[in-house]
N, C-alpha and C positions, 0 to 999 in steps of 0.2 A: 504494500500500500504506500501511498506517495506521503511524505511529510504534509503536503498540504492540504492533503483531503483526513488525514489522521487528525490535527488537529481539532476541526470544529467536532471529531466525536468524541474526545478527549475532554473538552470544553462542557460539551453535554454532560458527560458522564462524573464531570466531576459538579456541576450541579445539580444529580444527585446524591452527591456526597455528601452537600453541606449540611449543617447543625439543623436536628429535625424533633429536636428536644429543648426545652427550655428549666433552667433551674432555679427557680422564686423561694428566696430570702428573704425575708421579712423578721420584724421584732419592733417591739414598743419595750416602753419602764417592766409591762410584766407578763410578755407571751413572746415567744419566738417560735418561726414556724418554720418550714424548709420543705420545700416540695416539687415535684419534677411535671415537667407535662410533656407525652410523649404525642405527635402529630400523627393521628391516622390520615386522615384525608384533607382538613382546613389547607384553605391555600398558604404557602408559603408566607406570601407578603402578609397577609391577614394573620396567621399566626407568629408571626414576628413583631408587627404594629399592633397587633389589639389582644389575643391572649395571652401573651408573655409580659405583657404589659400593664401589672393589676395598679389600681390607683386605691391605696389602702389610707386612708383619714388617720392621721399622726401616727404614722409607721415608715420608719426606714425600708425603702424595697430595693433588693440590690439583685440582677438578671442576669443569668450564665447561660450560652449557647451552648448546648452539647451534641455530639453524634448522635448519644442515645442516654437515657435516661442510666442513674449508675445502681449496683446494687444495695441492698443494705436497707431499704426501706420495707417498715413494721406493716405496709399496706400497699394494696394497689388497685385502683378501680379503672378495669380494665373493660375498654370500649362505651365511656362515657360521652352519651349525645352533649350536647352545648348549646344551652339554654333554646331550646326547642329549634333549631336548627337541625340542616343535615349532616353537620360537624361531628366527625369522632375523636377522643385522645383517651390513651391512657395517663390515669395521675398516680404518681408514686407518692407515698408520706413517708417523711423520715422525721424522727424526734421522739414523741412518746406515742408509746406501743397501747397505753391503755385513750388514746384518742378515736381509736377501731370502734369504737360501740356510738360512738357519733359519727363517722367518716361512711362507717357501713352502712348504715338506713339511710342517709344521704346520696351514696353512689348509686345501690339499687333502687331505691324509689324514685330519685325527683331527676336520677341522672341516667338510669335507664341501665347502669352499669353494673357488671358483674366482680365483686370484691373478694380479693387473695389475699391470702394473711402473710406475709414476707416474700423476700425475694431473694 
């Protein structure tokens, strides 16, 4: 194959490489929270500008791009629609493990999603 016809599939292919996960950091005086969102379907630009993007009321938010969401989380609500859209993600929880009994009737009820207990 020729260099120059190589490149533009190289180009392609590494757009989809890029970061298809997001990792939201958050804390106030007396809750910190830390949680992954992994992209099923939301379009790129959309989940880059508006889901990974929470506007949390007196709370430091700090945003990490990832390949993919990392291990080590007490939960995960996997194939959760977004907010009645045809949006899928999975959400990873890291921090405390007894947060599960609120996280889980939340994913399967209002999120449509199905919840794993660690990763």
């Amino acid at each position: 194959m020729r260099p120059m016809l190589l490149l533009p599939l190289l180009l392609s292919l590494a757009g989809e490489v890029l970061a298809e996960a997001c990792i939201v950091h958050s804390q106030d005086a007396r809750i910190e929270v830390r949680l992954c969102q992994q992209n099923r379907n939301i379009p790129a630009e959309l989940f880059r500008s508006g889901f990974c993007q929470p506007q949390l009321k007196d709370q430091q938010v700090d945003v990490e791009f990832v390949e993919s969401c990392p291990g080590g989380a007490f939960g995960v609500c996997r194939d959760a629609q977004v907010s009645n859209l045809p949006y899928r993600q999975d959400i990873h929880y890291y921090g405390v493990a007894s947060d599960g009994r609120f996280l889980r009737p939340a994913c399967e009820q209002n999120s449509g999603g199905r919840w794993e207990s660690g990763d």
